[in-house]
C-alpha positions in Angstrom: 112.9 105.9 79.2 113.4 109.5 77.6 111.8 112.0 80.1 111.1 109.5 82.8 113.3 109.4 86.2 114.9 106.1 86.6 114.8 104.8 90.4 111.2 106.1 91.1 107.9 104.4 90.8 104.7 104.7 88.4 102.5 104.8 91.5 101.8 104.9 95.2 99.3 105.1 97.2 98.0 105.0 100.9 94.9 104.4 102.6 93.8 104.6 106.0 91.3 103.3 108.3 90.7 105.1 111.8 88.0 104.4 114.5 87.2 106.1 117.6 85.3 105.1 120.6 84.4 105.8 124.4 86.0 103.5 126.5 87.2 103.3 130.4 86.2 107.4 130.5 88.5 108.1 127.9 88.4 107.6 124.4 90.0 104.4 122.8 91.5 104.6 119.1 92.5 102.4 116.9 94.3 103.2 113.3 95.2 100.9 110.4 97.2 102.1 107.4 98.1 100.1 104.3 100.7 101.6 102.1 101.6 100.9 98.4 104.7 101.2 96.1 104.9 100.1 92.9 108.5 98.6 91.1 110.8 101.4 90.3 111.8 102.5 86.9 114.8 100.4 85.5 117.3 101.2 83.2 120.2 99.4 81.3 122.7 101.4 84.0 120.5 100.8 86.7 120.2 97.5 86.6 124.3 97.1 85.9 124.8 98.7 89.0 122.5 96.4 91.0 120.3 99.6 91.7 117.2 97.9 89.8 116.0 94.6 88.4 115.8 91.0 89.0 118.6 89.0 89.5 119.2 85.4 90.1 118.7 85.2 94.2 116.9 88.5 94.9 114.5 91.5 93.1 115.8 95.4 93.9 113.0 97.8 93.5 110.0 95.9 93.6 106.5 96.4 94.0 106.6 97.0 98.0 103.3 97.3 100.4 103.1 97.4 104.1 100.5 97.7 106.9 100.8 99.7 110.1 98.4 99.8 113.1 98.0 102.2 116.2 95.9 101.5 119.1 95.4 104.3 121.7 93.4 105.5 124.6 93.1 109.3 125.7 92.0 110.6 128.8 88.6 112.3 128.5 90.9 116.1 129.4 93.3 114.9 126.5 96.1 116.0 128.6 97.4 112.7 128.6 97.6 109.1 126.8 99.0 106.0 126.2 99.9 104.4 122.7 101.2 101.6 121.1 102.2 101.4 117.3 103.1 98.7 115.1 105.0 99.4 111.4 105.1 96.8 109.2 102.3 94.5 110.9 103.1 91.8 108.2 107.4 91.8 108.6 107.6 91.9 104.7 111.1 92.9 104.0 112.1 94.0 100.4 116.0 94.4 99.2 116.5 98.2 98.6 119.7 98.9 97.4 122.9 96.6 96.8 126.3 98.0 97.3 
């Protein structure tokens, strides 16, 4: 792994989906936002030190993805609002470290 940092992945990536709308004389939104990370770099030491790898009963460091949404309404003067957000809309959980 000369040259390459160990602990960080080949790729990520995010995308995002937003709409907006007239509704109750405001303006209803709703976002939705899928976010991707793939398995981390592993190493001999890394995976020793239960930093990275799989292991018998659980994975550290691997591919992770989660979705998030927002739903909101503004008043037409945008002086106020009222939102309500949701991370991880799935509930996938991942291991991320071991001590």
């Amino acid at each position: 792994m000369a040259g390459q940092a160990v602990g960080t992945p080949r790729v990520r990536a995010t995308i995002g989906l937003n709409f907006v709308a007239s509704m109750l004389g405001g303006e209803g939104s709703a976002t939705l936002n899928w976010a991707y990370k793939g398995a981390d770099r592993c190493n001999s030491e890394s995976t020793s030190k239960y930093a990275c790898g799989t292991f018998p009963t659980f994975r550290v460091g691997e591919a992770t993805s989660r979705v998030d949404l927002r739903l909101g309404w503004d008043s037409a003067n945008k002086k106020w609002g009222i939102a309500g957000i949701v991370n991880n809309l799935t509930d996938k959980q991942y291991v991320g470290y071991v001590r």
